[in-house]
N, C-alpha and C positions, 0 to 999 in steps of 0.2 A: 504494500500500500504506500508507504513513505516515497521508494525511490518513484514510483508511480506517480505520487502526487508531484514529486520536485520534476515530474517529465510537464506536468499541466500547469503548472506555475509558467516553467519556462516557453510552453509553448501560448500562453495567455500573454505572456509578455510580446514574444514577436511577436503575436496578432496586433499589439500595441494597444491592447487593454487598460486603464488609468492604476497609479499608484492607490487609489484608493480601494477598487475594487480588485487587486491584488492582496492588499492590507487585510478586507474583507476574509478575502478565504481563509488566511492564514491566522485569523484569528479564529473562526469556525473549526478549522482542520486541527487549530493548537485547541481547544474546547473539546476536540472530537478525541485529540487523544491522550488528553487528559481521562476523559472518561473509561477508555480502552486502549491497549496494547496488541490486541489481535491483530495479525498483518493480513492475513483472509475475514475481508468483513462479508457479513452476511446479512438476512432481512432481521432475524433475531438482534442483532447487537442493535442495527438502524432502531428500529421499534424501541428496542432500552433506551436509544440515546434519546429519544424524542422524548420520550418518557421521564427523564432525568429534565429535561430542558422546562417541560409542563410541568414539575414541581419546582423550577430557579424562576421561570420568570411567567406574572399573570398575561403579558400582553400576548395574543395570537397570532399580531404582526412582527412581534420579535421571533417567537419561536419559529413561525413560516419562513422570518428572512434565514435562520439557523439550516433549515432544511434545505431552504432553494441553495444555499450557498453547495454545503456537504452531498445535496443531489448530483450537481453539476461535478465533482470530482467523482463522487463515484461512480456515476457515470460513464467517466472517461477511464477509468480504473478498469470494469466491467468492459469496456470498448478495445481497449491496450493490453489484456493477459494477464489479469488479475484471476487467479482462478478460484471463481467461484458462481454460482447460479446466478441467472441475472434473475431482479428482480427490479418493481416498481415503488419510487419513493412516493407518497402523495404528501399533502401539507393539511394541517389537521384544522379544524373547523369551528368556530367561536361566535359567540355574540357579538356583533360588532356594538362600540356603546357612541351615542352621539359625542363629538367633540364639543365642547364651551364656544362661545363664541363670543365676541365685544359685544357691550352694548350699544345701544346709538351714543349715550352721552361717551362712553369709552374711546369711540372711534372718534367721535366727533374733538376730544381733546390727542388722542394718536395723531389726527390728521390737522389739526391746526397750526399755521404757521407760525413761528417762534415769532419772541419779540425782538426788534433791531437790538437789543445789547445782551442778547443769548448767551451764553458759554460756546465755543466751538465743538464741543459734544454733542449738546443739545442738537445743534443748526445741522452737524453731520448728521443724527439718527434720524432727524427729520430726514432731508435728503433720502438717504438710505430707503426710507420705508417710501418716501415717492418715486423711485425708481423701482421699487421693486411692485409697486402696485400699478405704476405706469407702464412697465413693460412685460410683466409675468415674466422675469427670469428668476431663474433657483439663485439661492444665497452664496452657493459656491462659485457660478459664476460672475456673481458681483464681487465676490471677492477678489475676483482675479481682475478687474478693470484697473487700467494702468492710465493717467493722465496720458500717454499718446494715443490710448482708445478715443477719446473723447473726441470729436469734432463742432467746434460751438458756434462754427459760423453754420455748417449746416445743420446743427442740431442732431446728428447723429452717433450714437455709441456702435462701437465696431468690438463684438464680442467673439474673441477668438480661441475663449477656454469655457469650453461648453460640453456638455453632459458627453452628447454624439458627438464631439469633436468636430460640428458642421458650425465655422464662421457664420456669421449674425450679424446683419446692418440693425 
């Protein structure tokens, strides 16, 4: 399984897969074998490990993200000569619970513009949250906007660290 898994790491890499969901697996994979040492996994161990996961954490979206990760290597495990029966991972099934939301008076002071003699925190997190509600991009890639993104004569941001790696006027 190990040298297996360091074959899918390396081959997720040249596909030029992100540092982060690289990070991902290998925190799964270090979780996975924390739990177990068996180098032939089978649908038994899978089943205990989800099993261990449903009694660490209540969220259902945590535990599913555990499994899609650990699916996708064994997967590739099962594909590449691991020997052992293939079998099917699935992801287990929960109440979804409504998320909180602001209120109007909430949003209505989130979204109001600071006063001229703001702190520069303040006047940034403003910003912040208008760009992210003016354009729906993810936080990560706001994070990565570099003042020569910016174009302010045409009023365009050029985002070139993006989830799918697809540049964005």
């Amino acid at each position: 399984f190990d040298v297996l898994y360091m074959n899918f790491i390396a081959e997720k890499k040249a596909m030029g897969i992100s540092e982060s969901s690289i990070k991902n697996y290998e925190e799964t994979v270090r979780k996975f074998r924390e739990f177990t040492q068996e180098d032939v996994i089978d649908k038994a161990i899978v089943i205990d490990f989800i099993a261990a996961l449903q009694e660490q954490y209540t969220s259902v979206a945590t535990i599913n993200h555990y499994i899609r990760q650990l699916r996708a290597v064994i997967y590739y495990c099962m594909e590449n000569g691991m020997e052992t029966e293939s079998f099917k991972i699935g992801t287990v099934k929960g109440q979804e619970s409504v998320k909180p939301t602001y209120t109007d008076e909430e949003l209505r002071i989130l979204l109001q513009k600071p006063s001229d003699d703001c702190s520069f925190v303040e006047y940034r997190n403003w910003i912040i949250v208008q760009v992210l509600l003016g354009t729906g991009i993810r936080a990560a890639t706001l994070l990565n906007i570099r003042l020569k993104d910016i174009c302010f004569t045409s009023k365009q941001l050029i985002l070139s660290h993006t989830k799918n790696k697809k540049a964005q006027i």
